[in-house]
KEFI-923463 format. One record per atom (N, C-alpha, C): residue in one letter; y negated, x, z. Coordinates in Angstrom, 3 decimals. Example, Ala and Ser with C-alpha at 12.3 -4.5 7.8 and 13.67 -1.06 7.14 Angstrom:
2
rest|yy|xx|zz
A|5.690|13.190|7.800
A|4.500|12.300|7.800
A|3.300|13.200|7.800
S|2.250|12.850|7.080
S|1.060|13.670|7.140
S|-0.030|12.900|7.870
END
This chain:
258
rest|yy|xx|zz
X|-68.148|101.198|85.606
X|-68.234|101.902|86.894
X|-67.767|100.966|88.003
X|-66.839|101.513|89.114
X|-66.422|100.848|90.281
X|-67.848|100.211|91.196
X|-67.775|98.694|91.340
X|-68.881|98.035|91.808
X|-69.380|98.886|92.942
X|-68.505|99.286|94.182
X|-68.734|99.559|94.603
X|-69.805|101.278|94.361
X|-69.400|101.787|93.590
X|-70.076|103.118|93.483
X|-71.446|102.788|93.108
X|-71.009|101.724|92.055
X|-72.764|101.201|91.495
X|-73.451|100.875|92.357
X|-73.100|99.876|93.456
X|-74.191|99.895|94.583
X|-74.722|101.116|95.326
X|-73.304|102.169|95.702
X|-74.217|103.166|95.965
X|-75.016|103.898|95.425
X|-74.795|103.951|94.035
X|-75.721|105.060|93.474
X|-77.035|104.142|93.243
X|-77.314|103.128|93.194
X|-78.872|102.535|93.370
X|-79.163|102.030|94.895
X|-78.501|102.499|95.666
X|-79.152|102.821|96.734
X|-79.233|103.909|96.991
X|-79.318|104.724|96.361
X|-79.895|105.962|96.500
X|-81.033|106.417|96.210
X|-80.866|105.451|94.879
X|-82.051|105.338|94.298
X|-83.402|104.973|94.334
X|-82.893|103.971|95.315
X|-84.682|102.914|96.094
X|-84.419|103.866|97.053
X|-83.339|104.689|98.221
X|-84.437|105.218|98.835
X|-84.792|106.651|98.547
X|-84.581|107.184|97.444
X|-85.550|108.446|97.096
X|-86.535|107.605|96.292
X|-86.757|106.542|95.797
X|-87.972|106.392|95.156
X|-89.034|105.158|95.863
X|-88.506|105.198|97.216
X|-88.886|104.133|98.123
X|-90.185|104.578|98.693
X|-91.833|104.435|98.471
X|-92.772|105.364|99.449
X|-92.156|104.954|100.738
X|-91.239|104.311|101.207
X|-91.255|103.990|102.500
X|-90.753|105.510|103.063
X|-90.105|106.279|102.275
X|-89.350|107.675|102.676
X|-90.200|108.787|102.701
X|-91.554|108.679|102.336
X|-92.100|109.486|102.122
X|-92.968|109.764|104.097
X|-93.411|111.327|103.900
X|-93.942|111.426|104.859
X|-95.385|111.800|105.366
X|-96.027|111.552|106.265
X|-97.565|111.855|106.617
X|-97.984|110.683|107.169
X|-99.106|111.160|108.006
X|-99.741|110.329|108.909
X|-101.900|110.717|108.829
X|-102.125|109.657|108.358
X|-103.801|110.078|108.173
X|-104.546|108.965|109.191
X|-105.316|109.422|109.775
X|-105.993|108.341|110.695
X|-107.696|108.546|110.035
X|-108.365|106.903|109.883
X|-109.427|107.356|108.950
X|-110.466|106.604|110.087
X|-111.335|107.192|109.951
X|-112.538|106.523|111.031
X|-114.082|106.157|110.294
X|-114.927|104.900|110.846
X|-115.795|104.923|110.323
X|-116.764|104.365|111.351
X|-117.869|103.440|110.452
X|-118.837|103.271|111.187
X|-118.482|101.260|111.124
X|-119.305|100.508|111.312
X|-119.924|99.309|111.334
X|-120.623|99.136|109.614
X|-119.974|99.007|108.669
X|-120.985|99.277|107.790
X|-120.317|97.762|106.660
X|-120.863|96.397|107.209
X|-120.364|95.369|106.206
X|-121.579|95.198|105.040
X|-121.221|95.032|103.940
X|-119.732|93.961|103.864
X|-118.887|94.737|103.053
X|-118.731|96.470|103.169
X|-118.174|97.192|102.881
X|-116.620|97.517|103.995
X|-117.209|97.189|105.170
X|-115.817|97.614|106.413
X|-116.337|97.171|107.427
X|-116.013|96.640|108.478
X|-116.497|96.022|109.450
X|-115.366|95.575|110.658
X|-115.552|95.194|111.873
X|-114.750|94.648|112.632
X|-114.305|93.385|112.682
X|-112.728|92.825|112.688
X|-112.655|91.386|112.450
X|-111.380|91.352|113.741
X|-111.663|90.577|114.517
X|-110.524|89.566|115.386
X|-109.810|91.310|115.608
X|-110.666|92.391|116.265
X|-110.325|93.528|117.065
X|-109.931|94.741|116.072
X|-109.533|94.310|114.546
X|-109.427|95.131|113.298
X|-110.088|95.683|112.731
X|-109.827|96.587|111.662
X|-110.929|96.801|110.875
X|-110.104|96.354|109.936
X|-111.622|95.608|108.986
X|-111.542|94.607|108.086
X|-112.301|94.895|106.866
X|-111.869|94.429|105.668
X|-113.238|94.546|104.794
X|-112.573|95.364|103.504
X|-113.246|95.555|101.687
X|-112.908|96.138|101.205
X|-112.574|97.798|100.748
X|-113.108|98.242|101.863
X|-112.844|99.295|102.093
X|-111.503|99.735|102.625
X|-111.407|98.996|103.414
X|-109.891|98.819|104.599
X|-108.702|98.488|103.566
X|-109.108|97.780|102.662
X|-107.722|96.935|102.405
X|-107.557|97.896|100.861
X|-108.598|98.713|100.381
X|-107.966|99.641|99.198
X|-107.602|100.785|99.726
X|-108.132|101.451|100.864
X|-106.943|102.520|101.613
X|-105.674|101.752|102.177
X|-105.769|101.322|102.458
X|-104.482|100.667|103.057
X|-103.727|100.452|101.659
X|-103.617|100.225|100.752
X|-103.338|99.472|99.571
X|-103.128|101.210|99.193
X|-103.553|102.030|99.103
X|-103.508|103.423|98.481
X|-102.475|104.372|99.336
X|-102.760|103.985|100.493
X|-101.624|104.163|101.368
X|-99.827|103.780|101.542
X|-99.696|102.793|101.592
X|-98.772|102.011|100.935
X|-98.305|102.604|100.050
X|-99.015|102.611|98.523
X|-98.161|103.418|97.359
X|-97.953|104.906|97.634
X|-98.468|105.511|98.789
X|-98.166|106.870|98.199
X|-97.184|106.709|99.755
X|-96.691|105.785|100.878
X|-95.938|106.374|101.339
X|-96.321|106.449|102.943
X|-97.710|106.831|103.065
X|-98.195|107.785|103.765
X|-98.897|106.543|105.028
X|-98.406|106.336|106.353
X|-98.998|106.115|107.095
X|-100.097|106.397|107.836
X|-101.190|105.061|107.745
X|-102.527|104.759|107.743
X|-102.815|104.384|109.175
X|-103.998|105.073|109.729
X|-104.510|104.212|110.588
X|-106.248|103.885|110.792
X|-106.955|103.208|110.974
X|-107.974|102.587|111.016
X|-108.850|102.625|111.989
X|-109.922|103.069|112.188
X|-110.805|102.632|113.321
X|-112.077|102.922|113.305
X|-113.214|102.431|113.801
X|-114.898|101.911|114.054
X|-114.969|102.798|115.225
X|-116.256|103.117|114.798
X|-116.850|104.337|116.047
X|-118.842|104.195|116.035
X|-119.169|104.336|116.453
X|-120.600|105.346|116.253
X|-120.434|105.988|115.546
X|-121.608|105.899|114.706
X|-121.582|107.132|113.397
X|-121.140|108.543|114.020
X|-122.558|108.819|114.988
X|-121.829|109.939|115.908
X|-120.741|110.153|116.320
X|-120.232|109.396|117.142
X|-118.668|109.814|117.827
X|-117.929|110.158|116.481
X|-118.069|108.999|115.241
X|-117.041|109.320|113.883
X|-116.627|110.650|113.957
X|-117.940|111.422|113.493
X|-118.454|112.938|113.058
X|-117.445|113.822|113.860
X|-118.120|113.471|115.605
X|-117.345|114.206|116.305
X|-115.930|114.247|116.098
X|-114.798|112.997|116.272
X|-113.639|112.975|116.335
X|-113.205|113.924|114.792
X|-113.766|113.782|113.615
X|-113.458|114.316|112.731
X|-113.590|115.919|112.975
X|-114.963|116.294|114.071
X|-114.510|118.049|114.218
X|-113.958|118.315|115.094
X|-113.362|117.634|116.026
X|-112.518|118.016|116.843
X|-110.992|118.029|116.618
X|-110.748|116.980|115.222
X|-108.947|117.013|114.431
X|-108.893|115.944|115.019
X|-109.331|115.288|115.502
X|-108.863|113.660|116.212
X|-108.559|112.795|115.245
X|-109.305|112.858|114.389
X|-109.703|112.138|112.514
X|-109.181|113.265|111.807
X|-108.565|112.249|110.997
X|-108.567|113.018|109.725
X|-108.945|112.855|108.122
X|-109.810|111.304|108.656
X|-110.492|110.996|107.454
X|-111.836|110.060|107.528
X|-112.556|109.865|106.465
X|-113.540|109.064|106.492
X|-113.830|108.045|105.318
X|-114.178|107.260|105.476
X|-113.947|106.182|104.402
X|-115.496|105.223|104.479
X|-116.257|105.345|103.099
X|-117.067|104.166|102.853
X|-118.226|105.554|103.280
X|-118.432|106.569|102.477
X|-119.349|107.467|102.646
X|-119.667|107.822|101.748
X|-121.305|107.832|101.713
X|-121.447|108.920|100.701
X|-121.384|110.137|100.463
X|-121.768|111.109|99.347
X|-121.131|112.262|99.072
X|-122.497|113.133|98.868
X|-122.510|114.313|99.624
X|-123.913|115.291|99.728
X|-123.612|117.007|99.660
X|-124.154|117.547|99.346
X|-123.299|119.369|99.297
X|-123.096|119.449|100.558
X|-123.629|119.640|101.948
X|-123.339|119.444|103.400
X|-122.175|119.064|103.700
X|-121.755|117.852|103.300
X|-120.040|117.143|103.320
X|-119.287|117.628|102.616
X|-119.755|118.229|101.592
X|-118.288|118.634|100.136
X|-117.824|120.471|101.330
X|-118.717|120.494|102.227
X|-118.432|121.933|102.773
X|-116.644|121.412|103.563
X|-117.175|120.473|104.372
X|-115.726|119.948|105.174
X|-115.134|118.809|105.065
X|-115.116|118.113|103.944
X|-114.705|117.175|103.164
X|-114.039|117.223|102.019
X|-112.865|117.128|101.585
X|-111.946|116.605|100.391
X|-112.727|115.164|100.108
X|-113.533|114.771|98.626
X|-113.537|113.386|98.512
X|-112.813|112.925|97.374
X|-112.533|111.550|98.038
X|-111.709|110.860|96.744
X|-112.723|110.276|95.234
X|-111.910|110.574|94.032
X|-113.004|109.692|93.496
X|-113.707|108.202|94.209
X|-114.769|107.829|93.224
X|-115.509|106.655|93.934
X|-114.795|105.418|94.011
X|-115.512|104.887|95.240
X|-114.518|103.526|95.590
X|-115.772|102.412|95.232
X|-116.867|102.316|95.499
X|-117.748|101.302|95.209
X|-119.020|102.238|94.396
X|-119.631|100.974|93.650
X|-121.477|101.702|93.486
X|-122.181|100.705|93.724
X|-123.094|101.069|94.216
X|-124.181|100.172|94.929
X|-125.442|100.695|94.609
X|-126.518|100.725|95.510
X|-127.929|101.142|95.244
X|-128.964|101.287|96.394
X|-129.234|102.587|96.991
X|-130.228|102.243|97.769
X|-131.662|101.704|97.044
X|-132.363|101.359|98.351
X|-133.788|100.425|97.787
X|-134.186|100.182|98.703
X|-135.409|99.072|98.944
X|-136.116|98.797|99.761
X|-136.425|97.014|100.069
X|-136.292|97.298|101.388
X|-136.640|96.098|101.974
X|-137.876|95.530|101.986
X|-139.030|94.751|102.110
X|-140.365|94.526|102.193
X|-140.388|93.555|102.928
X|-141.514|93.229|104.233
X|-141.566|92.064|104.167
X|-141.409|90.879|103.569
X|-141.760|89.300|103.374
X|-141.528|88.422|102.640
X|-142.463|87.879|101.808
X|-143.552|88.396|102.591
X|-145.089|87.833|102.187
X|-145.167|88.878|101.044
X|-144.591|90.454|101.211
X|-145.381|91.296|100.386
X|-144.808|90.880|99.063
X|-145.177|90.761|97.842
X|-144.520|90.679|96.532
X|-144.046|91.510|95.828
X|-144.157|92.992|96.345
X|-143.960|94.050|95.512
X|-142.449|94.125|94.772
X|-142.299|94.627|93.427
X|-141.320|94.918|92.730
X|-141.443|96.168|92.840
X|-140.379|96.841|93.259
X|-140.257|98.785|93.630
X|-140.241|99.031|92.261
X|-140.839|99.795|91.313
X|-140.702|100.998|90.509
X|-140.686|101.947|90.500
X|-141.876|102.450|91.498
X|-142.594|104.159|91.238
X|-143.007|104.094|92.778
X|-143.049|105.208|93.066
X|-143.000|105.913|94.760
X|-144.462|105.782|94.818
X|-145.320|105.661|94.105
X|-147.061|105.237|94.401
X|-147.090|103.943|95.002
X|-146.454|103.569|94.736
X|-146.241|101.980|95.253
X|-146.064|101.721|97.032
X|-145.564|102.574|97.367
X|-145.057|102.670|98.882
X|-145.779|103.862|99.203
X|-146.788|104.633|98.820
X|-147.833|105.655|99.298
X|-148.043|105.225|100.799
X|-148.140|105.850|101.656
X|-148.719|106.079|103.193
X|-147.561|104.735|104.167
X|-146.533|104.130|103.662
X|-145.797|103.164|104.178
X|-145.168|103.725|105.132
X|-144.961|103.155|106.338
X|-144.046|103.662|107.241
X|-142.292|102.974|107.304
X|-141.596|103.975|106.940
X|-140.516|103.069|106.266
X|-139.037|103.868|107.514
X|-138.536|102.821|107.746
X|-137.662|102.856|108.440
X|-135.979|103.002|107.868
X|-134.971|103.906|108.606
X|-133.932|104.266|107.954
X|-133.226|104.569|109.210
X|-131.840|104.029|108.558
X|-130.503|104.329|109.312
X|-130.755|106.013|109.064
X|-130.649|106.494|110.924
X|-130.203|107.901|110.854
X|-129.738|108.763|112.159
X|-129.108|109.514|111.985
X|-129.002|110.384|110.707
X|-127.726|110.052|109.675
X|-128.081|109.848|108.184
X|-127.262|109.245|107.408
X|-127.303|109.827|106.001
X|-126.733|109.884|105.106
X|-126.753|110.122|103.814
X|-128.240|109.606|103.236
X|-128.181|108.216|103.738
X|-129.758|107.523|102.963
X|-131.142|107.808|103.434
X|-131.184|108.519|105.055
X|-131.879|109.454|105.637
X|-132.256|110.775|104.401
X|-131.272|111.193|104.081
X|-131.309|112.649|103.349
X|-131.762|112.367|102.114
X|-131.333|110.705|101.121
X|-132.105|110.191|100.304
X|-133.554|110.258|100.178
X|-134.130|109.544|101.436
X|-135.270|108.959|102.113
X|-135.928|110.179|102.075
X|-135.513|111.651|102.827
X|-136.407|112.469|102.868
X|-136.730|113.364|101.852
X|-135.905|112.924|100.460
X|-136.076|114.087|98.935
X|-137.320|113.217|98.808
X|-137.107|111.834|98.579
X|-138.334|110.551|98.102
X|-139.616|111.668|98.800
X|-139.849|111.791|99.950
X|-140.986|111.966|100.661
X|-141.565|113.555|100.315
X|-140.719|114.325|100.299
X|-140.911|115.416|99.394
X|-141.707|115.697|97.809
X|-140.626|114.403|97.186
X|-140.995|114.160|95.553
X|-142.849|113.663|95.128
X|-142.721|113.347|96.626
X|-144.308|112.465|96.425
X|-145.027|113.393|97.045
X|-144.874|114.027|97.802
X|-145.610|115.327|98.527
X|-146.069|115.951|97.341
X|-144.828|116.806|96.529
X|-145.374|117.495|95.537
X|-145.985|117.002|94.127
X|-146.200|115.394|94.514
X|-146.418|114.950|93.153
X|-148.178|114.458|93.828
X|-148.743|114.957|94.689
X|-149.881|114.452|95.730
X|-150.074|113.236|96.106
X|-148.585|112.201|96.527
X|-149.096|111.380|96.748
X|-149.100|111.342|98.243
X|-149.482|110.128|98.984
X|-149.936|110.369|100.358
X|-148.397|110.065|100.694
X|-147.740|110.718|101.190
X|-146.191|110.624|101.951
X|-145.563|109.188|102.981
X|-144.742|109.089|102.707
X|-144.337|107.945|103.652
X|-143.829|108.697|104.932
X|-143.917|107.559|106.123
X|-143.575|107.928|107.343
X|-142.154|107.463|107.677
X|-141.123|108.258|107.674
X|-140.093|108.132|107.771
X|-139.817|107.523|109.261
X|-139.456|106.491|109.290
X|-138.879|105.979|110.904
X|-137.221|105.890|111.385
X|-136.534|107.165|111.862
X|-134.918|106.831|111.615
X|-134.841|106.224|113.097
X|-133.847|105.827|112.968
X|-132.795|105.005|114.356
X|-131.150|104.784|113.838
X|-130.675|105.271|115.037
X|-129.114|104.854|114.842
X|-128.534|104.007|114.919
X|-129.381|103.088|114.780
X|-128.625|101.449|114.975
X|-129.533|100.433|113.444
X|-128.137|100.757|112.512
X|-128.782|100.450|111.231
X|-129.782|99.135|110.950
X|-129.599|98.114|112.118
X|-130.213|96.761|112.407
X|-131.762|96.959|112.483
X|-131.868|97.784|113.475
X|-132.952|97.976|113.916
X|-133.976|97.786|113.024
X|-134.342|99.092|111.874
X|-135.032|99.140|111.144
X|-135.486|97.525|110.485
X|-134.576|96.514|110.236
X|-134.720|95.333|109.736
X|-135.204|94.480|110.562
X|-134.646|94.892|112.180
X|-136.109|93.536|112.917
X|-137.188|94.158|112.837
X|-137.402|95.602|113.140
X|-138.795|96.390|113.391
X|-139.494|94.937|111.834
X|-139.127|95.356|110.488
X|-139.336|95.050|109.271
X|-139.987|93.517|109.906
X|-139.131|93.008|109.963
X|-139.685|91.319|110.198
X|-140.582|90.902|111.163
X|-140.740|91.832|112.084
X|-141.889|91.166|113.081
X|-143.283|92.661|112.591
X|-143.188|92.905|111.674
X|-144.641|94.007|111.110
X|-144.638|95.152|112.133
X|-143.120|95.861|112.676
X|-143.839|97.302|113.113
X|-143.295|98.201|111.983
X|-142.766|97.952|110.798
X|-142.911|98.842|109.990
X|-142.858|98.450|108.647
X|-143.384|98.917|107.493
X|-143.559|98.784|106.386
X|-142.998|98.074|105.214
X|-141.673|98.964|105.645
X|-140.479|98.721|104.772
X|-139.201|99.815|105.085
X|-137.951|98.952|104.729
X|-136.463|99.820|105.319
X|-135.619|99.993|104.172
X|-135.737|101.680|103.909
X|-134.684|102.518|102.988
X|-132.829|101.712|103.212
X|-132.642|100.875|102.636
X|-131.579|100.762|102.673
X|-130.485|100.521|101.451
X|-128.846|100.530|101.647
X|-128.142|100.502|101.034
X|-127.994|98.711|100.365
X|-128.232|98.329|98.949
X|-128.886|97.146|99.242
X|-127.778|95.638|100.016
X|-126.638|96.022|99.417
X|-125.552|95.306|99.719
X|-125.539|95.396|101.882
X|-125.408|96.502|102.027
X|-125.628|96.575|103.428
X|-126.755|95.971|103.984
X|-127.954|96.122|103.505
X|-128.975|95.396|103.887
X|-128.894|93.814|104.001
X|-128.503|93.151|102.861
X|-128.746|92.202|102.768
X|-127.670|91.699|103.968
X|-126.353|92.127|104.224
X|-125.356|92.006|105.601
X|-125.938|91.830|106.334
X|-127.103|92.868|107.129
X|-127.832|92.816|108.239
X|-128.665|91.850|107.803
X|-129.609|91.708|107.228
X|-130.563|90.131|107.169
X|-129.718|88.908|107.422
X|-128.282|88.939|106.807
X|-127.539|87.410|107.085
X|-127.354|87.314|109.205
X|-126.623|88.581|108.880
X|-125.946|88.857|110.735
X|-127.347|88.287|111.656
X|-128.534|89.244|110.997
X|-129.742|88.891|112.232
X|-130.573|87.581|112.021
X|-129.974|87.060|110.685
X|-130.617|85.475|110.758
X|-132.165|86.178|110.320
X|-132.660|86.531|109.347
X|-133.661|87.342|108.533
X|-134.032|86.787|107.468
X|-133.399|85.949|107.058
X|-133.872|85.311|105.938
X|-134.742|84.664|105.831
X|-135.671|84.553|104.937
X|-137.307|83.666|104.879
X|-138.238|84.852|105.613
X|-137.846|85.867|106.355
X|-138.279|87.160|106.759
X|-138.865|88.477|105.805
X|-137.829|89.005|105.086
X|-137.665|89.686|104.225
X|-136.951|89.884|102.850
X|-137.533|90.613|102.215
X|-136.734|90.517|100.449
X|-136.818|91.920|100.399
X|-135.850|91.729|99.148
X|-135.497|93.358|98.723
X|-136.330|93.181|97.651
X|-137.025|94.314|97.807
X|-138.193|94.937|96.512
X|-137.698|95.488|95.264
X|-136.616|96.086|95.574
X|-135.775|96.534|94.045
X|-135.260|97.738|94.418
X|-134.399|98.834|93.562
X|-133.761|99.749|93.455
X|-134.580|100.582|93.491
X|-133.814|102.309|94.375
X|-134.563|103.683|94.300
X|-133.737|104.040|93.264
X|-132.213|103.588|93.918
X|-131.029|105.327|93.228
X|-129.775|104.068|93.457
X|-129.225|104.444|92.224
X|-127.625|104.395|92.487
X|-126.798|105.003|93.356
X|-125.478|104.476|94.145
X|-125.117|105.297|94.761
X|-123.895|105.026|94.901
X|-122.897|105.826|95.224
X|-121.777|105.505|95.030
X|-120.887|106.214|96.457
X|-119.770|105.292|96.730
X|-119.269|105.435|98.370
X|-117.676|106.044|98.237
X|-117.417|106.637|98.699
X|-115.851|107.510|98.600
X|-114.933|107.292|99.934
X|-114.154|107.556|100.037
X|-113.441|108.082|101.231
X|-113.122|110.205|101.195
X|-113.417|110.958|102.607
X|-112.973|111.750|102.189
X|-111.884|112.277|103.514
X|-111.324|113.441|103.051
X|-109.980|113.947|104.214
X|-110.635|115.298|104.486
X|-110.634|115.419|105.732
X|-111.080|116.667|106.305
X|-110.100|117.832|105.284
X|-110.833|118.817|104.686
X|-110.122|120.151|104.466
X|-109.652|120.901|105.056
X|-109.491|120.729|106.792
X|-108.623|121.624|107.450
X|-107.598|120.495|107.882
X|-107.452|119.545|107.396
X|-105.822|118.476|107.226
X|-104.811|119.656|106.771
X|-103.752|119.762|107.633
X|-102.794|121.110|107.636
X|-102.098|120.658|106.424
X|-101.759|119.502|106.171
X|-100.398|118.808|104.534
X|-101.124|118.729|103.754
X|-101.105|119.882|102.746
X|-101.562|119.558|101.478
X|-101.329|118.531|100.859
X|-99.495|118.345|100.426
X|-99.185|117.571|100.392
X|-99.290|116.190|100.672
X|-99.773|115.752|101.583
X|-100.251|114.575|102.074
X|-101.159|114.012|100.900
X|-102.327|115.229|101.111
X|-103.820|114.632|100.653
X|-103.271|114.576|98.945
X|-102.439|115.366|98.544
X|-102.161|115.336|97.111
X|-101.659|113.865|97.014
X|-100.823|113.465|97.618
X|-99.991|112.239|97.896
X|-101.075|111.187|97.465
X|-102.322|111.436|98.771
X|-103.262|110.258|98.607
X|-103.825|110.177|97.742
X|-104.633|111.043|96.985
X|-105.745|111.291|96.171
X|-104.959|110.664|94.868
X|-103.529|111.344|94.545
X|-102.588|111.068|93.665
X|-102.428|109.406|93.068
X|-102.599|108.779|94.412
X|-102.147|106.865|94.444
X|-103.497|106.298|94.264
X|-104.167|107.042|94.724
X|-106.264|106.530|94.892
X|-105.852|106.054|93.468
X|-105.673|107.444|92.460
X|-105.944|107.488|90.985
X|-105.485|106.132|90.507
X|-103.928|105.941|90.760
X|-103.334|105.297|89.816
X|-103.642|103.910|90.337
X|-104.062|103.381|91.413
X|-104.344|102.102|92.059
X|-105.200|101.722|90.994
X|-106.606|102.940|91.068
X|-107.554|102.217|90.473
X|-107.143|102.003|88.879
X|-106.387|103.062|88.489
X|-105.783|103.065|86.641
X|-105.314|101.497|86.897
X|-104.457|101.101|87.430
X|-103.757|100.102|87.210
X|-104.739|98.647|87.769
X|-106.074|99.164|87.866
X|-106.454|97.525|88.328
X|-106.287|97.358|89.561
X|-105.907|97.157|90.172
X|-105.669|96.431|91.356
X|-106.618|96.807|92.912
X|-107.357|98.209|92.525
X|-108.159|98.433|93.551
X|-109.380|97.711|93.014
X|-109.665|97.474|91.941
X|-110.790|96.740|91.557
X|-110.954|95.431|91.505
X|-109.571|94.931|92.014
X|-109.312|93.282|92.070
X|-109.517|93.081|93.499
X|-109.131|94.069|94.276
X|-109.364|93.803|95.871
X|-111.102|93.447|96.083
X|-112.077|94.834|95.453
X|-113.352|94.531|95.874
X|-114.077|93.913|94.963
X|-113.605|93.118|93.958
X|-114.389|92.049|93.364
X|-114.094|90.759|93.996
X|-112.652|90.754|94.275
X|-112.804|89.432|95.695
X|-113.316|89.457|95.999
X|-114.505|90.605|97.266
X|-115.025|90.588|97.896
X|-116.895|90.179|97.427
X|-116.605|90.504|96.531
X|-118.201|90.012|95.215
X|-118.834|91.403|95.430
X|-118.110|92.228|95.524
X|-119.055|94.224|95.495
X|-118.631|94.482|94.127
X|-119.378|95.654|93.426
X|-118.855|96.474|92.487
X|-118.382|97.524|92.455
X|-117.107|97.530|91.864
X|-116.257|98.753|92.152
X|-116.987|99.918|91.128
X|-116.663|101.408|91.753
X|-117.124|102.541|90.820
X|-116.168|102.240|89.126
X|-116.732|102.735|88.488
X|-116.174|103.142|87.316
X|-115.170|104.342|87.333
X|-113.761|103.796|86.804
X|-113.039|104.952|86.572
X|-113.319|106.153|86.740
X|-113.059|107.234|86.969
X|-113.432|108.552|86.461
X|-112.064|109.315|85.811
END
């Protein structure tokens, strides 16, 4: 073949098979939530960030990033401002206006205790009449309040749920004795004890529930296409390794295949 033709016909080739040619635009919003995603030097940073971005990339599809109030998140997502969410968990409430991707991490909610207390969490008798503090309103809120239910109908004396929107909170309340103990995500928790300098303060008592964190795309996102695009690269990132090499750098555990 004439050299010259050969160059053109493989440049044709990288750019129909280039994601750089491909088209869509997803803007994903979240909260403050390390050492899952967090703010760095004005960015968002963290393993969450860098396997959408990384999922993005292969399918093509320009990404953008940004930290909010849980609240404002919510809002921008019903107003079309957002068109995605990333580092969430997954509840029937959300699957109503949410596309989710398979899982990106698993983790575990559980409980915080003072330092003095020794308790090992097993069984919800254990934390009978505790006043226990929780990021809310949140997925682990909605956790927190089946727990209080489960023990209701099982007669035990109920815990006192304490929410606040400032996930910190609950962990100083914890360390200076205005509350019991804090429902939290444990990896997240232990973030906030480093950030607030907590240590020699409080320990984690042990596991409630497994739990596992997604990204999802609003279902009224007008490009199907798009989300097929994304969901499509999610898959094969994680098939091929490499989304699971990003958040074991980070020392998290990635979900299991599905």
């Amino acid at each position: 073949m004439n050299p010259l033709k050969l160059f053109y016909c493989i440049s044709i080739l990288v750019l129909f098979d280039s994601p750089a040619t491909a088209q869509g635009t997803l803007r994903f919003v979240t909260l403050e939530f390390a050492p899952f995603i967090y703010g760095e030097n004005k960015q968002v940073a963290g393993p969450g960030r860098d396997v959408i971005a990384a999922v993005c990339k292969k399918s093509g599809i320009s990404c953008s990033f940004d930290i909010f109030p849980w609240r404002r998140a919510q809002e921008l997502m019903a107003s079309g401002d957002a068109d995605g969410m990333m580092v969430i968990g997954r509840n029937p409430a959300r699957e109503e206006w949410l596309d989710f991707s398979p899982p990106m991490f698993r983790t575990e909610y559980g409980f915080f205790v003072p330092a003095d207390n020794q308790m090992v969490f097993e069984e919800p008798g254990q934390i009978a009449g505790f006043k226990v503090g929780v990021f809310a309103p949140s997925n682990t809120q909605t956790q927190l309040e089946d727990l209080r239910d489960d023990m209701i109908d099982a007669g035990l004396d109920p815990i006192v749920i304490d929410g606040h929107p400032d996930d910190a909170a609950g962990m100083r309340k914890l360390a200076v004795g205005r509350v019991d103990a804090v429902y939290s995500n444990r990896d997240r928790g232990w973030g906030i004890v480093s950030d607030e300098k907590l240590e020699g303060k409080v320990r984690y008592a042990g596991g409630h529930k497994a739990v596992l964190y997604y990204a999802g795309i609003a279902k009224t996102y007008p490009d199907r296409d798009v989300v097929d695009r994304f969901f499509a690269s999610w898959r094969a990132l994680f098939a091929e390794g490499r989304a699971q090499e990003i958040i074991e750098s980070y020392k998290l555990e990635p979900a299991a295949v599905e």
